[in-house]
Structures are given as structure tokens and as C-alpha cells.
C-alpha positions as CSV (number, residue, x, y, z in Angstrom):
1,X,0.0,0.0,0.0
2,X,1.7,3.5,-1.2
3,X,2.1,6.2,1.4
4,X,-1.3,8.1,-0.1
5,X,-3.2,5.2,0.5
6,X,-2.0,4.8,4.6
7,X,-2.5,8.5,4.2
8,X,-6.0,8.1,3.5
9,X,-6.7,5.6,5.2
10,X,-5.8,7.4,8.6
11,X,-7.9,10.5,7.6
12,X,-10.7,8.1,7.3
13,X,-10.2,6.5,10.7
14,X,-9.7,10.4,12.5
15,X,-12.2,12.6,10.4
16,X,-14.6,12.6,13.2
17,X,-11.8,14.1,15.6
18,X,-10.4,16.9,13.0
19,X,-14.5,18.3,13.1
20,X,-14.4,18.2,16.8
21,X,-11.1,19.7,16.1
22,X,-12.4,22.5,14.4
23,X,-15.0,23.3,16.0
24,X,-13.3,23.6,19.0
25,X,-10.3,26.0,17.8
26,X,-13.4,27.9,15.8
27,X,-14.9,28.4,19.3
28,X,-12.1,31.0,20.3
29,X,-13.8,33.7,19.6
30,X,-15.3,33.6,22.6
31,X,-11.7,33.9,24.0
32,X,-11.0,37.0,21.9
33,X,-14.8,38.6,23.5
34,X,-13.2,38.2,26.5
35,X,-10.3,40.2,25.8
36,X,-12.6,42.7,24.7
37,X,-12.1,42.1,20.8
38,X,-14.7,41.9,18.1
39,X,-13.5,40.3,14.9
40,X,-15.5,40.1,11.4
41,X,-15.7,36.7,11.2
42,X,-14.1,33.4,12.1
43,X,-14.2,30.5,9.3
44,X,-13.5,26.8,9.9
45,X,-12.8,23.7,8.0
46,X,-11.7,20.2,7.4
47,X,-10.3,19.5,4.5
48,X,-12.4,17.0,2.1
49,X,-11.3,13.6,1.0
50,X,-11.0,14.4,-2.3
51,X,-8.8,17.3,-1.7
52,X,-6.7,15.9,0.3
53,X,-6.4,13.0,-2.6
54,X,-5.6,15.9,-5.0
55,X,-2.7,17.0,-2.8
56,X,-1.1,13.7,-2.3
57,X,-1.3,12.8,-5.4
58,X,1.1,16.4,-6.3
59,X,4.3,15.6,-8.0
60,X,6.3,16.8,-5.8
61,X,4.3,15.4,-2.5
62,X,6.6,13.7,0.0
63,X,4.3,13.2,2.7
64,X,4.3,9.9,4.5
65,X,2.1,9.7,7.5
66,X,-1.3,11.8,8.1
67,X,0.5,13.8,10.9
68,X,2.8,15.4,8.6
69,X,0.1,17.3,6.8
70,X,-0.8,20.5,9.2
71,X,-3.7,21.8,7.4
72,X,-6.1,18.6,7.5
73,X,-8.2,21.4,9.8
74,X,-8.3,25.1,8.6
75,X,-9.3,28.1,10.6
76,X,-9.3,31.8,9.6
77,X,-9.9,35.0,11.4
78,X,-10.6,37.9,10.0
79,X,-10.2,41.1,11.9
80,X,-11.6,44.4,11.6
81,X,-8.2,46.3,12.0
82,X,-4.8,45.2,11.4
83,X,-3.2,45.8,14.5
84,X,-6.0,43.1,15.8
85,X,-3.7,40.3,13.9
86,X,-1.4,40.4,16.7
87,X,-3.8,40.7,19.4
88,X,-5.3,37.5,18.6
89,X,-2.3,35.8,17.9
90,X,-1.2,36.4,21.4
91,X,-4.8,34.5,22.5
92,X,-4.1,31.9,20.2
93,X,-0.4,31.3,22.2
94,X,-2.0,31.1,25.7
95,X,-5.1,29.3,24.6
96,X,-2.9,26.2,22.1
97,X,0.3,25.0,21.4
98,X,2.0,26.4,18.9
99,X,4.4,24.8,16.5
100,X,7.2,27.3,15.9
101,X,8.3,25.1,13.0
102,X,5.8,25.1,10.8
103,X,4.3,28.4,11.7
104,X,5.2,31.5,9.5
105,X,4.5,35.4,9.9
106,X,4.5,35.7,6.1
107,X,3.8,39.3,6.6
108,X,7.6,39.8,7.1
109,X,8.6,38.1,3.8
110,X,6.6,41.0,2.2
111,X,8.7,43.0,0.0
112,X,8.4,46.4,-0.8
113,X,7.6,45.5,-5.0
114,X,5.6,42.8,-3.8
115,X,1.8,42.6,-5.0
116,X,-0.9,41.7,-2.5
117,X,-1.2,40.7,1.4
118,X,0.1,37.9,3.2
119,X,-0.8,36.2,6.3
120,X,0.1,35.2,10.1
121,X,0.0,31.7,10.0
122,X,0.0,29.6,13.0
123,X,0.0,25.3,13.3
124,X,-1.3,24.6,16.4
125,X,-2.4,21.5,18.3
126,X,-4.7,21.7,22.0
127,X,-2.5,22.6,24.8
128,X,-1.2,19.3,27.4
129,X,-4.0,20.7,29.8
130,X,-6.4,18.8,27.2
131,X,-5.3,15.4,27.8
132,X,-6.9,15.3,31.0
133,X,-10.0,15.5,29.4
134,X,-12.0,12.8,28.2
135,X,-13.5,14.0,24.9
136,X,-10.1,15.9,23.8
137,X,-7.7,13.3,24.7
138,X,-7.3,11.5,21.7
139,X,-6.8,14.7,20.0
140,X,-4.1,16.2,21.5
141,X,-1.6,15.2,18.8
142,X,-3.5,16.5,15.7
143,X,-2.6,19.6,14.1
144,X,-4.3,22.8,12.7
145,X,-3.9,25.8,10.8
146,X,-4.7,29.3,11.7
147,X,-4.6,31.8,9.2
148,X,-5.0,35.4,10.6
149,X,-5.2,38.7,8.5
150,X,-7.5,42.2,8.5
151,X,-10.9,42.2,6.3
152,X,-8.8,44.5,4.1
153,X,-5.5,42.1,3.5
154,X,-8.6,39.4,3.2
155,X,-10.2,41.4,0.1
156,X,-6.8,41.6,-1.7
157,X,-6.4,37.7,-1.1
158,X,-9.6,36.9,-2.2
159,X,-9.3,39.1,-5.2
160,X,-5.9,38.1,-6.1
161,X,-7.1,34.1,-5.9
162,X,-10.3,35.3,-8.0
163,X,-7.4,36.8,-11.0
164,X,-5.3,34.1,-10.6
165,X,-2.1,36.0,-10.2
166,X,0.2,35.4,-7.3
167,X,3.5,35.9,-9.3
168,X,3.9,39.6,-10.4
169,X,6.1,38.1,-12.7
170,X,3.0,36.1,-14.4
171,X,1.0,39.5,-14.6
172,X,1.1,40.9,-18.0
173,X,4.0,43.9,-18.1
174,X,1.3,47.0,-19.0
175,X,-0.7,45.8,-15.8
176,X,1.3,45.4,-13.3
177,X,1.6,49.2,-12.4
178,X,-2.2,48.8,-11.5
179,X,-1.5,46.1,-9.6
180,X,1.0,47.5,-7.8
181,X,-0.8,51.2,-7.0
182,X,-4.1,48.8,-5.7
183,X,-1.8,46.8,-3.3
184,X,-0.2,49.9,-2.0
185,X,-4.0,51.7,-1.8
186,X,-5.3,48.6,0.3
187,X,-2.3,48.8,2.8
188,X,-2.3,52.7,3.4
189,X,-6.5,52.3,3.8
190,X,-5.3,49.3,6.8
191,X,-3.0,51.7,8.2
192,X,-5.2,54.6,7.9
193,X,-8.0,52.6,9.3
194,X,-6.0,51.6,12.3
195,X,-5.2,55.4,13.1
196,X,-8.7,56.2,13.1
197,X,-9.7,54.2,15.4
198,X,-6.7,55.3,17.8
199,X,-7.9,58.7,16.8
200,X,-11.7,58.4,17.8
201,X,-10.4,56.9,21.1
202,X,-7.9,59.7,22.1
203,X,-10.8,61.9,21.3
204,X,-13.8,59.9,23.6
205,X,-10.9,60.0,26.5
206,X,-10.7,64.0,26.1
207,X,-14.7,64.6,26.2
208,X,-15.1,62.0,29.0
209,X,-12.4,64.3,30.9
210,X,-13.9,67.4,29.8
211,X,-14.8,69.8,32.6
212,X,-17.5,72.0,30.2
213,X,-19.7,71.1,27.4
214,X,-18.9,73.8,25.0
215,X,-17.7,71.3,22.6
216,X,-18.7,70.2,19.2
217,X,-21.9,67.7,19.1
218,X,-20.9,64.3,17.6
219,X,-22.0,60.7,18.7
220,X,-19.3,60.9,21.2
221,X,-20.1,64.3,22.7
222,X,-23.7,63.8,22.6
223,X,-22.7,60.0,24.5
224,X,-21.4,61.3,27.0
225,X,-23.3,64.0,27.8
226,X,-26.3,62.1,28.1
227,X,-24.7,60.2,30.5
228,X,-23.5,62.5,32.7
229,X,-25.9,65.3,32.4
230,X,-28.2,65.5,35.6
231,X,-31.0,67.0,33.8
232,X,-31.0,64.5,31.1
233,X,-30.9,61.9,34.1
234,X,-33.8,63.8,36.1
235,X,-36.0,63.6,32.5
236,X,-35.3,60.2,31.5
237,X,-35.7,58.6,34.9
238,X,-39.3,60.7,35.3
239,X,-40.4,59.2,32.0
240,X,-39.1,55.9,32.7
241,X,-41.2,55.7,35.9
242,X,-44.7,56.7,34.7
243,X,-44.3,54.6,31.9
244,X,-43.2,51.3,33.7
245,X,-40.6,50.9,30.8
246,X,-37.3,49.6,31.0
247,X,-34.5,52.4,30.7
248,X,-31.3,51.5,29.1
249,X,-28.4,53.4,27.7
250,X,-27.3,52.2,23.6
251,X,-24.6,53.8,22.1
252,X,-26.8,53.6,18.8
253,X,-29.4,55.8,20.0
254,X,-27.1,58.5,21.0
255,X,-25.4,58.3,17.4
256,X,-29.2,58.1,15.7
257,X,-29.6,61.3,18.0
258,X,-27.4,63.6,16.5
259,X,-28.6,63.8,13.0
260,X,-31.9,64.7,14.7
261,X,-30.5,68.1,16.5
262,X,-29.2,68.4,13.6
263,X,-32.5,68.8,12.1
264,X,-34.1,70.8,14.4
265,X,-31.5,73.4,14.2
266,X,-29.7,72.5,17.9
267,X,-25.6,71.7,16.6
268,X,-24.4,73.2,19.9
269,X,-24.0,71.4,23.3
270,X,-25.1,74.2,25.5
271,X,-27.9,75.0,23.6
272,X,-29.4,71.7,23.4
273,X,-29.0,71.9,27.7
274,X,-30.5,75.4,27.1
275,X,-33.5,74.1,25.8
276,X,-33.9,70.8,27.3
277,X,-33.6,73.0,30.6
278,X,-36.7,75.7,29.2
279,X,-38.9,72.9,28.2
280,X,-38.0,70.6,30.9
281,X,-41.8,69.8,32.5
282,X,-43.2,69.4,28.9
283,X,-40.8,67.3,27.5
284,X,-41.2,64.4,30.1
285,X,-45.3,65.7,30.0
286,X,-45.2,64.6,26.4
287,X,-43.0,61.8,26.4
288,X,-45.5,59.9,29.1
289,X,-48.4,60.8,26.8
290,X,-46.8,60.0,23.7
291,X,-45.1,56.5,25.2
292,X,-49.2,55.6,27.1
293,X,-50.7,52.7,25.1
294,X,-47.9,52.0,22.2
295,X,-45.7,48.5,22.5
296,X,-42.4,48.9,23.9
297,X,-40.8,47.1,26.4
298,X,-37.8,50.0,27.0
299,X,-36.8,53.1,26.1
300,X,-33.1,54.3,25.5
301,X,-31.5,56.7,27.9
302,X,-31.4,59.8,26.1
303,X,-35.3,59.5,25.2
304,X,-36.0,63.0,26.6
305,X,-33.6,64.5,23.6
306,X,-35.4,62.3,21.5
307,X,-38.8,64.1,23.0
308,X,-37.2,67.6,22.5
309,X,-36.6,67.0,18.8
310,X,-40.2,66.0,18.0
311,X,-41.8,68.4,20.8
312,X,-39.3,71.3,19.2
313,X,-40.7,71.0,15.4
314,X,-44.1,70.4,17.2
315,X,-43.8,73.8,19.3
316,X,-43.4,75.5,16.1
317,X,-46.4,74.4,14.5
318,X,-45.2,74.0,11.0
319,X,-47.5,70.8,10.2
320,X,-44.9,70.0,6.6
321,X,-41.8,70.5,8.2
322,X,-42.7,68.0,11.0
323,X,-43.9,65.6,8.2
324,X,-40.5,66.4,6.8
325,X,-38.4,65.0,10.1
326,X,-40.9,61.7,10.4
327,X,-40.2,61.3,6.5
328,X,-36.5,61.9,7.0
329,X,-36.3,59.4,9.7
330,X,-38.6,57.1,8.9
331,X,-40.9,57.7,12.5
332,X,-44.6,56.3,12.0
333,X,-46.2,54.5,9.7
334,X,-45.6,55.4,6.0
335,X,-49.4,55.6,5.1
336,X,-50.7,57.1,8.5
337,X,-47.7,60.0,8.8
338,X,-50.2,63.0,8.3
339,X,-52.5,61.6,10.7
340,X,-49.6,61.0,12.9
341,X,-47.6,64.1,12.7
342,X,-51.2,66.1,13.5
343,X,-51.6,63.7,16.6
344,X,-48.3,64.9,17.8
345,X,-48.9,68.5,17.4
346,X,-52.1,68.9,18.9
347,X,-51.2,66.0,21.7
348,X,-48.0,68.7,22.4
349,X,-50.1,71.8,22.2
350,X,-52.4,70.4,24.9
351,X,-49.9,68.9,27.3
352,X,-48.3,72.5,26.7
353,X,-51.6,74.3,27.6
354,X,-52.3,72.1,30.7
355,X,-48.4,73.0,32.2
356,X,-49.0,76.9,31.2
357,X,-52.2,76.9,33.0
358,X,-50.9,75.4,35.8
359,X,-47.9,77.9,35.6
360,X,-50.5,80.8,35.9
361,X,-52.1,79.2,38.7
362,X,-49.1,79.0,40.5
363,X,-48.1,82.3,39.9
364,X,-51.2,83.5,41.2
């Protein structure tokens, strides 16, 4: 029997374990969570029997036992940002074994003239903790890869398999300049990519330590001033507790905020306080009204902003340019939006009449 057919044979025998196999090394990204690391995507694999046939079958194949082929099991991760390569490369050390041998950062054989992305490749095998366990302990000796790169350097890859050109010496003379420009486009968009982010957090760590709030309003500014603003506390927690609803805080619905000041005319920190301040026992007045009756289960900390937009266009009692913002934002039902944007006007103007007359009263 030739060495493919042993080969084969053994794969047969062990293909159960190598999908265990992958599942389990597939399962760290639950590890990489915990590290507080989100990556696009994780992809496994064992390789099928007729692949593996193809490969042993190679020319120039001098494999002789199934343990000398590494990549029976195949897992990729693909990050969001390179830098994130290396951070889950140093999970992937604690968490398996790691064979130095066969393993290969192939982004250091990247020349400067060379087209396309290359890799982090680890072969890896479940740490000697495993033995001890039952289910894993037959498994211990069998070997994986792990390919690691950014959704960027993935792209390239992807595209580069899809042309069929690895060599830049196999890519016809006149296009190779192209090539070359859209390699070095990809990379500076990873690098730029990576700097932005570093850049968006330098900036969230200088408003969170910010002693005013005359500042620019973006999703981060607007964040963090609804969480530390008292009033915006005082309104959201009144609303929250005639309503019964669950109050939560979503970085989403501070972003989906912003464009909605932005509307209304408020692009200012201090005069969105201002205002919020002015209108204060309305606001939550409205909010309660508007909130009685519809089907929610929680609102989203910040929901007194979101009642100062509407109550705002409202207040000015321009019927179209209220249609306008629940067009815009898609608020309401498509087909009932006149109806709806009337409903809120008239159930503002009396919640506003009711607090004016008992502002009279009290002044009385």
C-alpha cells in the first residue's frame, strides 16, 4: 500500500476528531470577546477527502504519515483592524500549542515590490491541559492551521485568488503598475483605518475628561453627555417611571440622535441643555403621553432628547416641516404620517396648555 493510500486511510479512521477539532479551535472567539475584541468573522474547515487525494497525489508530495500534513483542519480570522492580527495571535499562544516550526508570519517576507497581502500563520495543536480530558484526549496530537489577517489584506487575497495571479512576474508587463498602485491603496486604507480608530479613542478619552460642554456635538459628545448630564438623568428617569418601561443606555441611539439636532436646528451642546432645561416639564409631560398605550418594552436613555426634537418642530407648528423630520427618519407609519404628525402636534399643544395653565395658577 503506497504512502497516499496509509495516508487516506488514517484521515478516514480520525475525520470525526479533526470536526471536533475545528469546532473547537473555531470556538475561540469567545476567548478573543473576553479580551474585549470583536473580529468580522471566524471560518473553519476540514479539508475533504477528495482534496486531500488531489494534494497527495502532487508531484512533488513527500508526505508519508497523516500527521505530517498541518492543514487537514483550517481556521481563519478575519479582523476588523490590522493591528488586531497580533492581538489575537497572542490569545491563540495562551489558549494552544504552537508549533514554531511550521508556523510563519509571512507578513515579514513582504517585500516592498511585492503585490498583494500575506498572512500570520499559525500550526497549532490543544494545549497538554487537554489530555486530561475525556473527549479531547485523543486529539491532543492532531494539528491545525490558523490563518490570521484584517478584512482589508482578506479582500486583496480573495481578489488576487479570483485573477489568478500570485507571481507579479506572471501579470502581463502593462498591468502590473495597476497592480501595484491597488496593493499599496489597500495597505495605506489598513493603516489609515487603524489610526482612526486610535484617533476616535484619544478623542472619547478628552470629552469624557472634559470639565464644560462647550464642545462640538458628535456621537461621542452627545454620549457622553447624556450620561453624565443630571437634567438628562432627572428627565429620562421621570419618563421611565410613569411609563413602567425599561431604561437603558445604547450607544446607537445616541449616534441616531445627533442627526436629529441636527435637524431641528440645535448643533451646539449648550444650547441643546438650554433648551432641554426651558422645556423641561413638557418634555417628560409629552414623552409619558406620547409613550401611554404604544408596544415597547424600553426606552433608551437619552429618550427626553429624542422628545425635545419632535416636541421642538411640534412647538413651532409648522404641520410640513414636522412631516418632513418623520419622512426623513422614517418615525410612524408610511401611510398614516399626516395623521400622525397632527396627533403629535395637537397631543404637544395640549400637554403644553395644561403646564402653562398650571404655571399661571401658580403664579397666582
Amino acid at each position: 500500500m503506497s504512502y497516499s493510500d496509509n495516508i487516506l486511510s488514517e484521515y478516514d479512521k480520525n475525520v470525526s476528531r479533526y470536526e471536533t477539532l475545528s469546532r473547537k479551535i473555531s470556538a475561540l472567539e469567545g476567548l478573543i470577546r473576553d479580551e474585549g475584541l470583536y473580529v468580522h468573522s471566524i471560518y473553519h474547515r476540514v479539508k475533504e477527502r477528495d482534496s486531500l487525494s488531489r494534494k497527495l497525489n502532487k508531484p512533488d508530495t513527500s508526505f508519508k504519515e497523516l500527521g505530517d500534513l498541518t492543514d487537514i483542519v483550517g481556521v481563519r480570522v478575519i479582523t476588523y483592524y490590522n493591528s488586531d492580527v497580533d492581538r489575537v495571535a497572542d490569545i491563540i499562544r495562551k489558549e494552544f500549542t504552537v508549533d514554531t516550526e511550521h508556523s510563519i508570519d509571512k507578513r515579514a517576507l513582504l517585500d516592498p515590490d511585492r503585490f498583494g497581502y500575506l498572512s500570520l500563520h499559525y500550526v497549532v495543536s490543544l494545549s497538554k491541559s487537554y489530555a486530561k480530558l475525556t473527549e479531547y484526549k485523543r486529539m491532543v496530537r492532531l494539528k491545525a492551521e490558523i490563518q490570521i489577517r484584517s478584512i482589508l489584506q482578506h479582500a486583496w487575497a480573495e481578489i488576487e485568488h479570483d485573477l489568478g495571479y500570485k507571481s507579479k512576474y506572471a501579470i502581463p508587463i502593462q498591468m502590473r503598475r495597476r497592480f501595484s498602485r491597488l496593493s499599496g491603496l489597500l495597505e495605506l486604507a489598513d493603516y489609515e483605518f487603524d489610526g482612526l480608530r486610535k484617533n476616535l479613542r484619544d478623542y472619547s478619552e478628552e470629552v469624557a475628561a472634559a470639565q464644560d460642554i462647550d464642545i462640538p456635538l458628535d456621537k461621542i459628545s452627545l454620549a457622553h453627555f447624556i450620561k453624565r448630564s443630571g437634567l438628562v438623568r432627572m428627565l429620562d428617569d421621570e419618563i421611565q417611571s410613569q411609563t413602567g418601561l425599561e431604561l437603558a443606555f445604547e450607544d446607537w441611539f445616541a449616534e441616531s440622535l445627533v442627526d436629529k439636532l441636527l435637524f431641528v436646528g440645535v448643533s451646539e451642546l449648550p444650547d441643546l441643555e438650554a433648551g432641554l432645561r426651558h422645556r423641561s416639564e413638557v418634555i417628560s409631560r409629552f414623552a409619558i403621553e406620547h409613550l401611554k398605550g404604544r408596544m415597547y418594552s424600553r426606552i433608551h436613555r437619552g429618550v427626553s432628547v429624542y422628545y425635545f426634537c419632535t416636541g421642538l418642530l411640534a412647538e413651532a407648528g409648522d404641520e410640513n416641516r414636522l412631516l418632513e423630520y418623520l419622512e426623513t427618519f422614517n418615525l410612524g407609519e408610511s401611510t398614516n404620517r399626516k395623521r400622525f404628525a397632527r396627533g403629535i402636534m395637537e397631543k404637544y399643544k395640549s400637554v403644553g396648555d395644561v403646564h402653562e395653565s398650571n404655571h399661571v395658577k401658580g403664579s397666582s
